[in-house]
C-alpha positions as CSV (number, residue, x, y, z in Angstrom):
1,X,86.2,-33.6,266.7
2,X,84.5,-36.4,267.4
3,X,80.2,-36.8,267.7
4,X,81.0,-38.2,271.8
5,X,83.3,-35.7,272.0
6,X,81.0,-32.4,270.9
7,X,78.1,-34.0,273.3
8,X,80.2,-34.1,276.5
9,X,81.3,-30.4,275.5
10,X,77.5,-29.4,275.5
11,X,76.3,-31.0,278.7
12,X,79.5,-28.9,280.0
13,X,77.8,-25.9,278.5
14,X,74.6,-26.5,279.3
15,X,75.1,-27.4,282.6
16,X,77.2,-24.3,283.8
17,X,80.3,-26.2,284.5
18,X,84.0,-24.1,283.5
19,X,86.9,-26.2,283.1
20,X,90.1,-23.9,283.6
21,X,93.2,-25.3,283.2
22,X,95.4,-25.3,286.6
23,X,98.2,-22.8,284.9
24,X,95.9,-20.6,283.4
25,X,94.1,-20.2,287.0
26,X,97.7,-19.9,288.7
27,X,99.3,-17.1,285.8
28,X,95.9,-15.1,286.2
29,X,96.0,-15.2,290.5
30,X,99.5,-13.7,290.0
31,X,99.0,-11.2,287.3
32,X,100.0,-7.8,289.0
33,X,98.6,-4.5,287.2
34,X,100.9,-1.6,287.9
35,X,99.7,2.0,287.2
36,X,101.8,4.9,285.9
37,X,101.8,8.8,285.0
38,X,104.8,10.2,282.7
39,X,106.2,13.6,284.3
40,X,105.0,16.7,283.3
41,X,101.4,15.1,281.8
42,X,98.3,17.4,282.4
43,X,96.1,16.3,285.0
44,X,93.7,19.5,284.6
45,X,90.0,17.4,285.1
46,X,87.8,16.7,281.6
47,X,91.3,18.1,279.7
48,X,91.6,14.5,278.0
49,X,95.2,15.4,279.1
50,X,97.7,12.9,280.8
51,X,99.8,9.5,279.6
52,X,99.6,7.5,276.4
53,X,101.4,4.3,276.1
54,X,101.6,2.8,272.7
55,X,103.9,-0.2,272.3
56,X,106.4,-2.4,274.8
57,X,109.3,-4.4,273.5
58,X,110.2,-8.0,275.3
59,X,112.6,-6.4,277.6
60,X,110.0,-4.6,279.3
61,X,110.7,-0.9,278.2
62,X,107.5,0.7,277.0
63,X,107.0,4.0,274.6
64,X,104.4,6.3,274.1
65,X,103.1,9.9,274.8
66,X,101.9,12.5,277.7
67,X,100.1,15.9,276.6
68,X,101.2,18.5,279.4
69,X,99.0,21.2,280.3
70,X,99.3,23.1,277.6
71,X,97.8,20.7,275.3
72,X,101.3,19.7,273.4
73,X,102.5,16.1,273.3
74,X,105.6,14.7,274.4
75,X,107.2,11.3,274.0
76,X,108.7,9.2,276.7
77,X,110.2,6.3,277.5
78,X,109.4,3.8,280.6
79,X,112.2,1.2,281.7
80,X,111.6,-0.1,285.3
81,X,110.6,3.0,287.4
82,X,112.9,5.5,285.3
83,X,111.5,7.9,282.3
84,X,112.9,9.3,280.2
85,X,110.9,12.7,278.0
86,X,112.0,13.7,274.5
87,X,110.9,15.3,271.2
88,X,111.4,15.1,268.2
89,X,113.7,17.8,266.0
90,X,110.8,20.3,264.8
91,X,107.8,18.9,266.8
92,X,105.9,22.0,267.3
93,X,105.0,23.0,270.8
94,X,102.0,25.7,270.4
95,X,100.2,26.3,273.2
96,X,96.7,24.4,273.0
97,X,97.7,23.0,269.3
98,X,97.8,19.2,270.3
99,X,101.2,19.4,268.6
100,X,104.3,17.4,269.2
101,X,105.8,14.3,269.3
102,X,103.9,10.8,268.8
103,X,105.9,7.2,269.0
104,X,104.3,4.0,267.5
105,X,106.8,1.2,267.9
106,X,110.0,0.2,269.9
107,X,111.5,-2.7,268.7
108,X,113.7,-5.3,271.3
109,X,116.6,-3.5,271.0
110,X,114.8,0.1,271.8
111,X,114.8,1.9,268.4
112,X,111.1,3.9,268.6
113,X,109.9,5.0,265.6
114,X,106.6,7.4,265.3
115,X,105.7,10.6,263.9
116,X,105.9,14.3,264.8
117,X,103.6,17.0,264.0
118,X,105.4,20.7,263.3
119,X,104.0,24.2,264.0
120,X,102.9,24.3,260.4
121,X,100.3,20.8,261.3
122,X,102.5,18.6,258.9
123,X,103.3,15.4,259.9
124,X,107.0,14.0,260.0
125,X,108.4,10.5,260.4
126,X,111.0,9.9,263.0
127,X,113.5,7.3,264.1
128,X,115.5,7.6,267.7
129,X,118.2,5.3,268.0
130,X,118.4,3.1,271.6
131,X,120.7,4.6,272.9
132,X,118.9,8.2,272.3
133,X,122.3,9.6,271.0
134,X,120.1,9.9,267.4
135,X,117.4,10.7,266.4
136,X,116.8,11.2,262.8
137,X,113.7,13.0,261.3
138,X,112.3,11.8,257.8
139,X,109.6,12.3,254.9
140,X,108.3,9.7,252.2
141,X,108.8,11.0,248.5
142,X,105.3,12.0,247.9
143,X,104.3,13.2,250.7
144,X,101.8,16.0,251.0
145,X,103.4,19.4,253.0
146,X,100.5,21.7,252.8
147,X,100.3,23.6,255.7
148,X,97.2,23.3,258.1
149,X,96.4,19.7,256.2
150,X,96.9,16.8,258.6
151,X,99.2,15.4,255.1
152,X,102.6,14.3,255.7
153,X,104.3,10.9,257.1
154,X,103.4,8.5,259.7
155,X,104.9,5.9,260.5
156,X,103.7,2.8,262.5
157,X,105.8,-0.2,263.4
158,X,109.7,-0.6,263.0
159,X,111.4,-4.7,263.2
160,X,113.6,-5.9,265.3
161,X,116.5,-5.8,262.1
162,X,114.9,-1.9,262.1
163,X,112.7,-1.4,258.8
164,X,109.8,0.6,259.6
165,X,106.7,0.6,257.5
166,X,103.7,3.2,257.9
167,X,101.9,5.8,255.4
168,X,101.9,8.9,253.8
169,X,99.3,11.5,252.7
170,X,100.1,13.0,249.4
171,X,99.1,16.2,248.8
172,X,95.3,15.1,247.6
173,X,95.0,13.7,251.3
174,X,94.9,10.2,249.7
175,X,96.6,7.2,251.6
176,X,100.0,5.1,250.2
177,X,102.1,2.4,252.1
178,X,105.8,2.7,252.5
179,X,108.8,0.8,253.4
180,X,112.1,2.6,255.0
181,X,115.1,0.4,255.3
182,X,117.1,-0.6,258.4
183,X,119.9,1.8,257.4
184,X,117.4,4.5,255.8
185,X,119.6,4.5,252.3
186,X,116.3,3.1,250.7
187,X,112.5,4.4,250.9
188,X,110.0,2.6,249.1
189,X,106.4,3.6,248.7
190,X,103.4,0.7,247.9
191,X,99.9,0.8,247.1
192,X,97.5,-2.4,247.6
193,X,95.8,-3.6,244.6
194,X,92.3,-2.0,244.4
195,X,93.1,1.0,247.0
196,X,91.4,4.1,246.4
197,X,92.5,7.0,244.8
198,X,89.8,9.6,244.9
199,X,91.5,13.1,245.4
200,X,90.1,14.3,249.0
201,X,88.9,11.1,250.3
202,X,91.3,9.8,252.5
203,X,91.0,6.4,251.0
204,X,94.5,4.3,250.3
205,X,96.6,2.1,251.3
206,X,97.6,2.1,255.6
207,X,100.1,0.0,256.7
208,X,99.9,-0.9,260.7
209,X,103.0,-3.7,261.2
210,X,105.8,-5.6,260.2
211,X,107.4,-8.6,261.4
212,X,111.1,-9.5,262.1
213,X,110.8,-11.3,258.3
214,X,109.6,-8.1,256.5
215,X,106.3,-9.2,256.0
216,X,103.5,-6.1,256.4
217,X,100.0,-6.2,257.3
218,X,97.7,-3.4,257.4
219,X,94.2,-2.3,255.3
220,X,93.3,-0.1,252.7
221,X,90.4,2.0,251.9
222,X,89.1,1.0,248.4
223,X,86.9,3.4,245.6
224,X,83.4,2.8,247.4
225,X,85.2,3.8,251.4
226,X,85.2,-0.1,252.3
227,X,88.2,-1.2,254.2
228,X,90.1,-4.6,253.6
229,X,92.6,-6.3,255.1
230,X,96.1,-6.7,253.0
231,X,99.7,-8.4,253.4
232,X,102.8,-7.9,251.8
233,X,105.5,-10.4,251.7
234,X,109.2,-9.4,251.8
């Protein structure tokens, strides 16, 4: 930038004028915000009950999750005005447990991956198909299955070719990355370089996306509880 240049940017500042540009202005005037309740979410007041979208593919169809009035979550889908419920195989419904089902990611061809907790509080990956006419249930090797623990799989973001990264809890509640294939005939687990290890500390590695190239981005918790940002290339 140029020394003229940086002085008529500050008399803009200075003297309170806002340049928008005309498309911006026009894009913004015709945004339209549309509200929306899944069927069957609790509306019961200061519950913390009711709808929980969590990711929207570029054909419009959105996933996420509802807790009913019994305090168990459910996973729907969104496309236009029509939902669709469903759970996962072995999602546990107790009463007041704040159980169930949990999406993360739909890719553009409507896969939704996302985890599921069971009546035992063990967490689960899972993987329904677009169609809904699968949906497949799945654990990283490693992962922790202690009753009561909070361990297990969780998945976070699936591609458009269908790999899904997320993270596991081993059975010393500690944090590792992994890496499921598009056809789920390979599993791979990851740890950054300087993620912690201490036994009961939550620290690791936690994967949070993936592109359509494979890459993964996400943090990890290193030996001293500071977080730091880490990518993995395919």
């Amino acid at each position: 930038m140029k020394f003229g240049t940086m002085i008529f940017l500050s008399t803009l500042i200075l003297t309170g004028v806002l340049m928008i540009p005309v498309h911006l202005a026009a894009r913004s005037a015709s945004a339209e915000d549309t509200t929306f309740d899944a069927p069957g979410a609790g509306t019961t007041a200061g519950s913390g009950f009711g709808t929980f979208p969590t990711s929207l593919n570029d054909g419009g169809t959105i996933t996420g999750r509802y807790i009913d009035a019994k305090n168990v979550n459910h996973a729907f889908l969104r496309s236009g005005d029509e939902f669709i419920a469903f759970d996962a195989p072995g999602a546990g419904k107790t009463a007041g447990s704040g159980q169930g089902t949990f999406p993360k990611s739909i890719n553009k061809a409507g896969a939704v991956t996302g985890h599921y907790i069971d009546s035992h509080n063990v967490n689960h990956g899972f993987l329904r198909s677009p169609t809904g006419d699968k949906l497949i249930t799945f654990d990283a090797p490693g992962a922790g299955m202690t009753a009561g623990s909070g361990q297990g799989t969780l998945p976070e973001s699936i591609s458009d070719a269908g790999a899904i990264t997320g993270r596991y809890i081993d059975a010393n509640n500690v944090n590792h990355g992994f890496l499921r294939s598009p056809t789920g005939d390979k599993l791979i687990t990851f740890d950054a370089p300087g993620a912690g290890m201490t036994a009961g500390s939550g620290q690791g590695t936690l994967p949070e996306s993936i592109s359509d190239a494979g890459a993964i981005t996400g943090r990890y918790i290193d030996a001293n509880n500071v977080n730091h940002g880490l990518l993995r290339t395919p």
